[in-house]
ChimeraX commands (.cxc) that place a marker at each C-alpha (Angstrom):
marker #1 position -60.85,-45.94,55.78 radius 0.5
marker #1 position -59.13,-46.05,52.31 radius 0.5
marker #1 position -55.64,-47.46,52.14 radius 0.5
marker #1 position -53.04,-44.89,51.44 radius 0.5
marker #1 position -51.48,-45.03,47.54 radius 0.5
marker #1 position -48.52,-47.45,47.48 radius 0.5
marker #1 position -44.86,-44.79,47.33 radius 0.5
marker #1 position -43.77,-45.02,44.28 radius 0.5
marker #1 position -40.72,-47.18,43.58 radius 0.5
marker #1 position -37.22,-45.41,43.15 radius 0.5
marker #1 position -35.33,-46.32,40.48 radius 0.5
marker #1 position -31.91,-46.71,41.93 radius 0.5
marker #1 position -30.37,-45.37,38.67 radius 0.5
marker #1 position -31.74,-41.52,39.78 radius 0.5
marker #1 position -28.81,-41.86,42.22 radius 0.5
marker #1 position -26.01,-41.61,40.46 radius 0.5
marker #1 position -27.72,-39.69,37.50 radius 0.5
marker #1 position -26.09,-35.84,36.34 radius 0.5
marker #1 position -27.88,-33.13,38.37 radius 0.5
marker #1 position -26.76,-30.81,35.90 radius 0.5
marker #1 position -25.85,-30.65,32.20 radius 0.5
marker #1 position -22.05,-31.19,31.54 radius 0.5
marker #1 position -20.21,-27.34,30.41 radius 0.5
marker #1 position -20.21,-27.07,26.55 radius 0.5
marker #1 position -17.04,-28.27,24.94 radius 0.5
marker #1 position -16.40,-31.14,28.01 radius 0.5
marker #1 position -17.41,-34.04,25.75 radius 0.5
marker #1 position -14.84,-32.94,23.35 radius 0.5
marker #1 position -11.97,-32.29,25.40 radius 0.5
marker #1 position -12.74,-35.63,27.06 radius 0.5
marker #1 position -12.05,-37.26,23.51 radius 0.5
marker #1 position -9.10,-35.31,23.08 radius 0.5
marker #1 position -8.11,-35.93,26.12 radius 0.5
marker #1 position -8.08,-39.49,25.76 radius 0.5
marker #1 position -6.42,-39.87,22.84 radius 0.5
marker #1 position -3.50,-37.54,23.15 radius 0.5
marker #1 position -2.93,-39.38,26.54 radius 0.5
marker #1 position -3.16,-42.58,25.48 radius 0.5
marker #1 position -0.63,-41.91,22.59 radius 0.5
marker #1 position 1.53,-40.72,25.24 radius 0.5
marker #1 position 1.03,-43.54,27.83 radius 0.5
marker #1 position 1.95,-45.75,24.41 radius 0.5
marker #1 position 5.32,-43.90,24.13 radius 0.5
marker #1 position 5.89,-44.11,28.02 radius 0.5
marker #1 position 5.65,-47.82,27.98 radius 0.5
marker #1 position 7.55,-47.88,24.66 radius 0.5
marker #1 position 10.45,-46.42,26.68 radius 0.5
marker #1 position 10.06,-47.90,29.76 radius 0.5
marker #1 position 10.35,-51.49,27.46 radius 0.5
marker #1 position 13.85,-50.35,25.99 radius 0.5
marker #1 position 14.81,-49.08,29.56 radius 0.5
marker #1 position 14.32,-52.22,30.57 radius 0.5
marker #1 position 15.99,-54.41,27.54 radius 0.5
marker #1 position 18.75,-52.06,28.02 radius 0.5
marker #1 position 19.32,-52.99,31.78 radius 0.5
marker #1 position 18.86,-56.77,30.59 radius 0.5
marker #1 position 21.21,-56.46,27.65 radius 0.5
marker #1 position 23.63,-53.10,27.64 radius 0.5
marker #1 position 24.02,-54.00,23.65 radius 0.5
marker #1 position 20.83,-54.42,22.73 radius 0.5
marker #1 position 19.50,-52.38,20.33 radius 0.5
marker #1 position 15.90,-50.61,20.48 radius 0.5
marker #1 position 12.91,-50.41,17.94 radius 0.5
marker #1 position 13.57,-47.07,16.78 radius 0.5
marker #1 position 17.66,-46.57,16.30 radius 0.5
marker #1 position 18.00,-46.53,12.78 radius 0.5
marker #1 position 20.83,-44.12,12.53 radius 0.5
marker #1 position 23.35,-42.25,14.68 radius 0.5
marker #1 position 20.18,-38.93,14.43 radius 0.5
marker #1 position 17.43,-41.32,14.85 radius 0.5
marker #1 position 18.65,-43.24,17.89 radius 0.5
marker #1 position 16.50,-44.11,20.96 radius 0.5
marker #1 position 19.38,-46.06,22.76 radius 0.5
marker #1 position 21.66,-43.11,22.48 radius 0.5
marker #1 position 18.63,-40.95,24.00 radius 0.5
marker #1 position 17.74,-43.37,26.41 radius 0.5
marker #1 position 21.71,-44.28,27.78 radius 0.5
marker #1 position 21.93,-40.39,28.49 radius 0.5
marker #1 position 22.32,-39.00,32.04 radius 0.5
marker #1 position 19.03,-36.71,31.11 radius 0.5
marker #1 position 17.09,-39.78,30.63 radius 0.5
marker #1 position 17.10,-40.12,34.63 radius 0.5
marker #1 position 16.89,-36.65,35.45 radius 0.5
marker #1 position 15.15,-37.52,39.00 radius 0.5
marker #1 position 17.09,-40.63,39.63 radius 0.5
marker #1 position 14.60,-42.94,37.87 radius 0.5
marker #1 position 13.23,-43.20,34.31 radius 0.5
marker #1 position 11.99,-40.38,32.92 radius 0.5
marker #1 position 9.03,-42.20,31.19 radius 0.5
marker #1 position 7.54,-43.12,34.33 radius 0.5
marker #1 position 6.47,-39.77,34.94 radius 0.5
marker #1 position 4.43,-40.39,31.66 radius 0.5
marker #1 position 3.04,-43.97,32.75 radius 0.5
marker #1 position 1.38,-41.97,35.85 radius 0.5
marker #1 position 0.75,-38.76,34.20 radius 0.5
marker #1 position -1.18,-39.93,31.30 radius 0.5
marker #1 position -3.08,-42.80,33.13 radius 0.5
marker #1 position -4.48,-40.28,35.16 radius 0.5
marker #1 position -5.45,-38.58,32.24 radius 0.5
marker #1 position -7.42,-41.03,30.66 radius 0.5
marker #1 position -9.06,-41.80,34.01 radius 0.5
marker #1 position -10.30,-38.19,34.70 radius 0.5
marker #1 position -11.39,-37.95,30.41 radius 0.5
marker #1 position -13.72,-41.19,31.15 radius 0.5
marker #1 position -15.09,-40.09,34.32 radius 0.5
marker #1 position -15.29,-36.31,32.20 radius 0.5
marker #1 position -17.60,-39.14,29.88 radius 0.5
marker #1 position -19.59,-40.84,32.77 radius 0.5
marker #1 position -20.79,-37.44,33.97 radius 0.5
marker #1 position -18.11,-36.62,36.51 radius 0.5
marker #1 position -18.16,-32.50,37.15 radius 0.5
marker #1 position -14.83,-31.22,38.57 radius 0.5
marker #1 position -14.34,-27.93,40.33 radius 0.5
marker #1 position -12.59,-24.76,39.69 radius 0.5
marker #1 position -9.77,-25.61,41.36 radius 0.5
marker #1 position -9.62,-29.36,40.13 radius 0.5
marker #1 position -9.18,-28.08,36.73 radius 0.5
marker #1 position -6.48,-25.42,37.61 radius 0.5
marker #1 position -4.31,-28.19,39.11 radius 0.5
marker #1 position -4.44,-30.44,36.51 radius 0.5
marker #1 position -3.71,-27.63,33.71 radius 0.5
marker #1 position -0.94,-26.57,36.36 radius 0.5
marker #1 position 0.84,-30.11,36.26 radius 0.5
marker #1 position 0.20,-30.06,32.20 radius 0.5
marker #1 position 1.88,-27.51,32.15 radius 0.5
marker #1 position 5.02,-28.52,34.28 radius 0.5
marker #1 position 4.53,-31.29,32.03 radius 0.5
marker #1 position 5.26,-29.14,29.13 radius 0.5
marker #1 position 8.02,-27.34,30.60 radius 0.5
marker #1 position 9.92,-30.48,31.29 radius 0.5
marker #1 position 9.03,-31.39,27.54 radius 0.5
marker #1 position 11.04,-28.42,26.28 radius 0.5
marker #1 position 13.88,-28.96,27.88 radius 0.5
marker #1 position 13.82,-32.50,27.16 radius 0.5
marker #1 position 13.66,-31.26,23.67 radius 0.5
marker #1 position 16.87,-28.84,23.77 radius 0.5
marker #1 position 18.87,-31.70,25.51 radius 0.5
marker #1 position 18.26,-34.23,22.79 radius 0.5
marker #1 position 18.30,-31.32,20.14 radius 0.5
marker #1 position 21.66,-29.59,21.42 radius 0.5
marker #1 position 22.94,-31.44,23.87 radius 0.5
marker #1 position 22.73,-35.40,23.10 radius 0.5
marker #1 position 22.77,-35.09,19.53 radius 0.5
marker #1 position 20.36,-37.83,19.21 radius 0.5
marker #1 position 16.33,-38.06,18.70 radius 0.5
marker #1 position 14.09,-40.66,19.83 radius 0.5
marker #1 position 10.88,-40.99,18.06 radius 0.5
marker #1 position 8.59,-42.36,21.02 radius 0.5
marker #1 position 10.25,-38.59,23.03 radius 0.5
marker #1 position 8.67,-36.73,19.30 radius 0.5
marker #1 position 5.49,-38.37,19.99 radius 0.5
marker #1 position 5.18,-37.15,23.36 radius 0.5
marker #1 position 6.49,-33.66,22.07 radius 0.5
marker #1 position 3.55,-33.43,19.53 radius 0.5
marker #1 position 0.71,-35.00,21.68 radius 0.5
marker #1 position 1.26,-32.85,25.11 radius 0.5
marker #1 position 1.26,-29.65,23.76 radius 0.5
marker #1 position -2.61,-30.49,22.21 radius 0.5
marker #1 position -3.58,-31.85,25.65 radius 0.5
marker #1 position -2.45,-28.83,27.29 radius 0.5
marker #1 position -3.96,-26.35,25.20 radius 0.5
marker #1 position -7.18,-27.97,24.91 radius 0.5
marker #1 position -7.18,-28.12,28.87 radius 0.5
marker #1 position -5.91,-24.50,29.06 radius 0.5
marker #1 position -9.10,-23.58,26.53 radius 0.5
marker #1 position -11.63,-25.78,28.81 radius 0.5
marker #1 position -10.69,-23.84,31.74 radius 0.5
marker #1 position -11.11,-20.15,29.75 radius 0.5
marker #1 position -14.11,-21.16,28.07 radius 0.5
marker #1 position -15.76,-22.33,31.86 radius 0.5
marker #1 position -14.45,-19.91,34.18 radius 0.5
marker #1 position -12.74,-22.14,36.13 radius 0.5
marker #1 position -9.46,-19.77,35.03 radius 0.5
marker #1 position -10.42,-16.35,35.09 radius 0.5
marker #1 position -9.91,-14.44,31.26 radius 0.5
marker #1 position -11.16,-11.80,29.49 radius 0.5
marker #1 position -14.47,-12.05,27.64 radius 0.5
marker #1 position -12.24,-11.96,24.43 radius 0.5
marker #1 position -9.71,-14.25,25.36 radius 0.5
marker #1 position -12.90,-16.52,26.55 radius 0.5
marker #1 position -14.80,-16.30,23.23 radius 0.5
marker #1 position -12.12,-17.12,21.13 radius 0.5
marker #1 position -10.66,-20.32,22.44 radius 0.5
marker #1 position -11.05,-22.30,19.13 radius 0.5
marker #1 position -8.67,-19.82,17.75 radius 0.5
marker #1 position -5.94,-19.39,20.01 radius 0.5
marker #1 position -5.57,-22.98,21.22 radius 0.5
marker #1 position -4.51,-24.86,18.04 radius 0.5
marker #1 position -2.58,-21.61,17.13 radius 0.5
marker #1 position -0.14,-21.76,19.81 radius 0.5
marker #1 position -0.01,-25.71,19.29 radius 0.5
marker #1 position 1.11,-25.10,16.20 radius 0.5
marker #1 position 3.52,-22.54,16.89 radius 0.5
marker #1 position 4.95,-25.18,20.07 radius 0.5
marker #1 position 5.41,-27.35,16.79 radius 0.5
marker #1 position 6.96,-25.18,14.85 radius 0.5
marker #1 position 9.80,-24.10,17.09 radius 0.5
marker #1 position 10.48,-27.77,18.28 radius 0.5
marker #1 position 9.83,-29.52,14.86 radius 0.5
marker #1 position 11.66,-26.48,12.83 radius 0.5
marker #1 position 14.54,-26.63,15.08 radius 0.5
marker #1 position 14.80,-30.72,15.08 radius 0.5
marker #1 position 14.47,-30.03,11.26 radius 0.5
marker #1 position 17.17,-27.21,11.07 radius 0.5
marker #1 position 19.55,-29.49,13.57 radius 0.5
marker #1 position 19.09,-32.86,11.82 radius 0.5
marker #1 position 18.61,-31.99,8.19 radius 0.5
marker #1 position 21.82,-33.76,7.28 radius 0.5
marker #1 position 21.35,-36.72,9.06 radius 0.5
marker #1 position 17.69,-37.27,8.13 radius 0.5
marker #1 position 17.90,-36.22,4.45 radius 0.5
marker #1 position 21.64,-37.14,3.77 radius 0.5
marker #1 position 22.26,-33.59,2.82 radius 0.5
marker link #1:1,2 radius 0.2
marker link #1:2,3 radius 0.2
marker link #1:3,4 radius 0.2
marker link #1:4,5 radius 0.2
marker link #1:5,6 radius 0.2
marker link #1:6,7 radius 0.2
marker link #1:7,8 radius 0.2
marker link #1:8,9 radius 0.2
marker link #1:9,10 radius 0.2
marker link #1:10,11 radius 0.2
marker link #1:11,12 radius 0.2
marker link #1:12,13 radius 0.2
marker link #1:13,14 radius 0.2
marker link #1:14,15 radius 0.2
marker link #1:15,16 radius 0.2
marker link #1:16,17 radius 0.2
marker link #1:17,18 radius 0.2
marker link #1:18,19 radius 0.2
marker link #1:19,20 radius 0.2
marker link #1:20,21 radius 0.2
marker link #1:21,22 radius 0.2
marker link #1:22,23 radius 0.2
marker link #1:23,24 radius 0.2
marker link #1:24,25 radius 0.2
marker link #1:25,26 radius 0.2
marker link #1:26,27 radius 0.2
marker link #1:27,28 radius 0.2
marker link #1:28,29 radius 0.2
marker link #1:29,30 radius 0.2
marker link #1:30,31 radius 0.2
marker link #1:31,32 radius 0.2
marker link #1:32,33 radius 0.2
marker link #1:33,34 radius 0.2
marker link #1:34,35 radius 0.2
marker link #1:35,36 radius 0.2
marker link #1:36,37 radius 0.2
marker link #1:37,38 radius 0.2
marker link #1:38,39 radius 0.2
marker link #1:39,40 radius 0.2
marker link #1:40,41 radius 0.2
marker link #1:41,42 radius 0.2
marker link #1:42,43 radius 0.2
marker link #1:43,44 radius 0.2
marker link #1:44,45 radius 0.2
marker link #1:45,46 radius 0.2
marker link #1:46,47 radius 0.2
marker link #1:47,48 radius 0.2
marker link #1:48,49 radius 0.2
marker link #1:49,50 radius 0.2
marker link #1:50,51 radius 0.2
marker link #1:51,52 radius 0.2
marker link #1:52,53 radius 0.2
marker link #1:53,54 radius 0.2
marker link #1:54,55 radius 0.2
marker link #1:55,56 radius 0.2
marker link #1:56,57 radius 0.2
marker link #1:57,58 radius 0.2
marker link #1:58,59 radius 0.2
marker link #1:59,60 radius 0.2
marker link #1:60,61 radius 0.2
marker link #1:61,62 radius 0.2
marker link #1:62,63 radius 0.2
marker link #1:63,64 radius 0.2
marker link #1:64,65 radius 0.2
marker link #1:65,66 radius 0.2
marker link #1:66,67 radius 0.2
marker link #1:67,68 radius 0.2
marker link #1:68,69 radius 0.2
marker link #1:69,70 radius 0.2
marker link #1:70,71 radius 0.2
marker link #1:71,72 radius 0.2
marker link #1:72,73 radius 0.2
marker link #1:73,74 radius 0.2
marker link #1:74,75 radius 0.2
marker link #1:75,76 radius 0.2
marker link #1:76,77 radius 0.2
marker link #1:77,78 radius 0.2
marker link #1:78,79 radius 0.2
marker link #1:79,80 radius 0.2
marker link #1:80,81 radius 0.2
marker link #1:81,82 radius 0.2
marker link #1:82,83 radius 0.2
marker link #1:83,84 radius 0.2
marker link #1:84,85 radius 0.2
marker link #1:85,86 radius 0.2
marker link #1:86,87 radius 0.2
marker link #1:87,88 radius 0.2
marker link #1:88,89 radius 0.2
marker link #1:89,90 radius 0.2
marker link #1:90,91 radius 0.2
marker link #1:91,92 radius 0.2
marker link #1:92,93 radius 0.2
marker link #1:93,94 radius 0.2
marker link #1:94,95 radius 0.2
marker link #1:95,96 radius 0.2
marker link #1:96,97 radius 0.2
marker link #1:97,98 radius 0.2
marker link #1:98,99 radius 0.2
marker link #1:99,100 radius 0.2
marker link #1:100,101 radius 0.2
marker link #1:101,102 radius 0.2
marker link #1:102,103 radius 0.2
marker link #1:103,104 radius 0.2
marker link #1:104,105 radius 0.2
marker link #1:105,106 radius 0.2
marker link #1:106,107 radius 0.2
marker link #1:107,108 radius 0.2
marker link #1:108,109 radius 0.2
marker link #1:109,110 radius 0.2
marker link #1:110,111 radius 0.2
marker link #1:111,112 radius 0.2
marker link #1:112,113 radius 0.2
marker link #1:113,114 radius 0.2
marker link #1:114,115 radius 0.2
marker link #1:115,116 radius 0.2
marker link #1:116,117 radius 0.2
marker link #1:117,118 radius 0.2
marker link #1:118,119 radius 0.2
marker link #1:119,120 radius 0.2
marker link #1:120,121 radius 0.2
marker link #1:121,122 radius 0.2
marker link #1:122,123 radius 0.2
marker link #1:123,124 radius 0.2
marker link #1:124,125 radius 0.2
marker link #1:125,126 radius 0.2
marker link #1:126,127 radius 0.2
marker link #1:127,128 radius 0.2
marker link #1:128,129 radius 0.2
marker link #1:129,130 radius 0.2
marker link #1:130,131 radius 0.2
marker link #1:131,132 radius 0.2
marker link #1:132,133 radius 0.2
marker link #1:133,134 radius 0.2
marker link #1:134,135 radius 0.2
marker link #1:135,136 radius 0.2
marker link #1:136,137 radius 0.2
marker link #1:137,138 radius 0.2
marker link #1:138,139 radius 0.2
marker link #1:139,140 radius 0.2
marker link #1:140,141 radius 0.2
marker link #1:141,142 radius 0.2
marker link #1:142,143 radius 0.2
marker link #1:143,144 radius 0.2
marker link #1:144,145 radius 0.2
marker link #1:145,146 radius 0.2
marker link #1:146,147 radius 0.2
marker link #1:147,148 radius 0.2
marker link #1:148,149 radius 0.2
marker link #1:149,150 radius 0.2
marker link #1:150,151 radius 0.2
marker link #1:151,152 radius 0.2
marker link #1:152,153 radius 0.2
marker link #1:153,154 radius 0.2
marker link #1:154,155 radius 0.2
marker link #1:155,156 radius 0.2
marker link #1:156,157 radius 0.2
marker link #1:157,158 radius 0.2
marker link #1:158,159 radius 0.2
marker link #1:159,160 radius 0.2
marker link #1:160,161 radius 0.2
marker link #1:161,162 radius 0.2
marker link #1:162,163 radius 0.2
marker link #1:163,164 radius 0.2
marker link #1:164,165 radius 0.2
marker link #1:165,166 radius 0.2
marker link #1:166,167 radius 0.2
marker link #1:167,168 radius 0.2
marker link #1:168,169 radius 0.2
marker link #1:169,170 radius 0.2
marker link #1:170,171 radius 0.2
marker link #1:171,172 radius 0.2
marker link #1:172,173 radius 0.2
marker link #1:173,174 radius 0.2
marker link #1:174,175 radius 0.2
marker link #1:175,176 radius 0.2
marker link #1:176,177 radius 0.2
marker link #1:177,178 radius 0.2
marker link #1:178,179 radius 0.2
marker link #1:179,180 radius 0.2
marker link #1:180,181 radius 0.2
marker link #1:181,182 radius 0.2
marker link #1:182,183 radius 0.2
marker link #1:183,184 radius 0.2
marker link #1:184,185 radius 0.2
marker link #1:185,186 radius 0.2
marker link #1:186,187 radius 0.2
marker link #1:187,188 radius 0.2
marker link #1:188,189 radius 0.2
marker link #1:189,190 radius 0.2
marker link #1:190,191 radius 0.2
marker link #1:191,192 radius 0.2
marker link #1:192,193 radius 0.2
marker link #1:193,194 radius 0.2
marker link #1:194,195 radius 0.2
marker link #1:195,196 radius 0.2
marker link #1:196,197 radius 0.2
marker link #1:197,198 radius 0.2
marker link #1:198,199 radius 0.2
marker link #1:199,200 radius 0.2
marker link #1:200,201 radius 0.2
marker link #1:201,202 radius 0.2
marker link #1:202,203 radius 0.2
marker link #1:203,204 radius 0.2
marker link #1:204,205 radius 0.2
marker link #1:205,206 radius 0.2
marker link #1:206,207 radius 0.2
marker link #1:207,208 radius 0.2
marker link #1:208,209 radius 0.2
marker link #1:209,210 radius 0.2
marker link #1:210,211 radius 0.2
marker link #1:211,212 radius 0.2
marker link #1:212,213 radius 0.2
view
């Protein structure tokens, strides 16, 4: 009787290997991803620093006041700072952590569904929405700009679009075949024209102040 061939061994690795290739353009938003969010967790605990050296000290005076237009303290005293009864940078702190968590796993191999992706561009873009009126408040209302809230302002908007063109280009939210093939051009054009209404009317606002005009 001949012995029967030895099973070959499994190499635990296969377990946790992709069963499928990851959806052109992933890798990229992933690196995106994490660097827009990390720039904005870096502002969030920026702000949540002065928050707290405020509380400690109502005097003291925070990295980035330099004038009575450039003036975190002024932006960070304001009722509008603790729109929900607590900081507004912690919103950031979880938002962007989770961010950078999803981008790595995005790395790793992780694969998302459909309606994974629509949720997460959905709180982007609440994100965003709270961003604008942030901006008008500071802009209009405060009279005061803080440059760790500009840094937020220009990284979101690049996170959200490249998230917005991820889900288009993959399906996961339904678009035109147009609309679909041309996400490299529409994305960075409507960052750019987020910039250029918030930038051009901080400019327009603050031009005395900033160029002692």
């Amino acid at each position: 009787m001949k012995n029967a061939a030895p099973s070959p061994v499994r190499d635990p690795r296969e377990d946790s290997a992709p069963t499928a290739p990851l959806p052109r353009g992933d890798l990229s938003w992933a690196a995106v991803a994490i660097v827009t969010a990390a720039l904005g967790l870096f502002a969030s605990i920026s702000l949540v620093v002065e928050k707290w050296a405020i509380l400690e000290d109502p005097l003291h005076v925070t990295s980035c006041d330099f004038n009575a237009a450039l003036s975190c303290g002024t932006v960070i005293r304001s009722a509008q700072a603790n729109l929900f009864a607590f900081p507004n940078p912690f919103i950031g702190l979880v938002g962007y952590t989770l961010v950078i968590v999803l981008a790595v796993g995005v790395l790793a191999g992780a694969r998302y569904r459909a309606w994974f992706w629509q949720g997460l561009l959905a709180g982007l873009a609440l994100g965003e929405v709270f961003l604008i009126w942030l901006w008008t408040q500071a802009t209009f209302e405060i009279n005061a700009l803080c440059l760790y809230c500009m840094l937020v302002w220009l990284m979101h908007p690049i996170l959200l679009l490249a998230t917005a063109a991820r889900c288009v280009r993959t399906g996961a939210l339904p678009a035109p075949p147009g609309l679909r093939a041309t996400t490299r051009l529409w994305a960075p054009a409507v960052v750019v024209l987020i910039w250029l209404v918030v930038f051009g009317s901080v400019l327009v606002r603050f031009s005395g102040s900033l160029f002692g005009a």
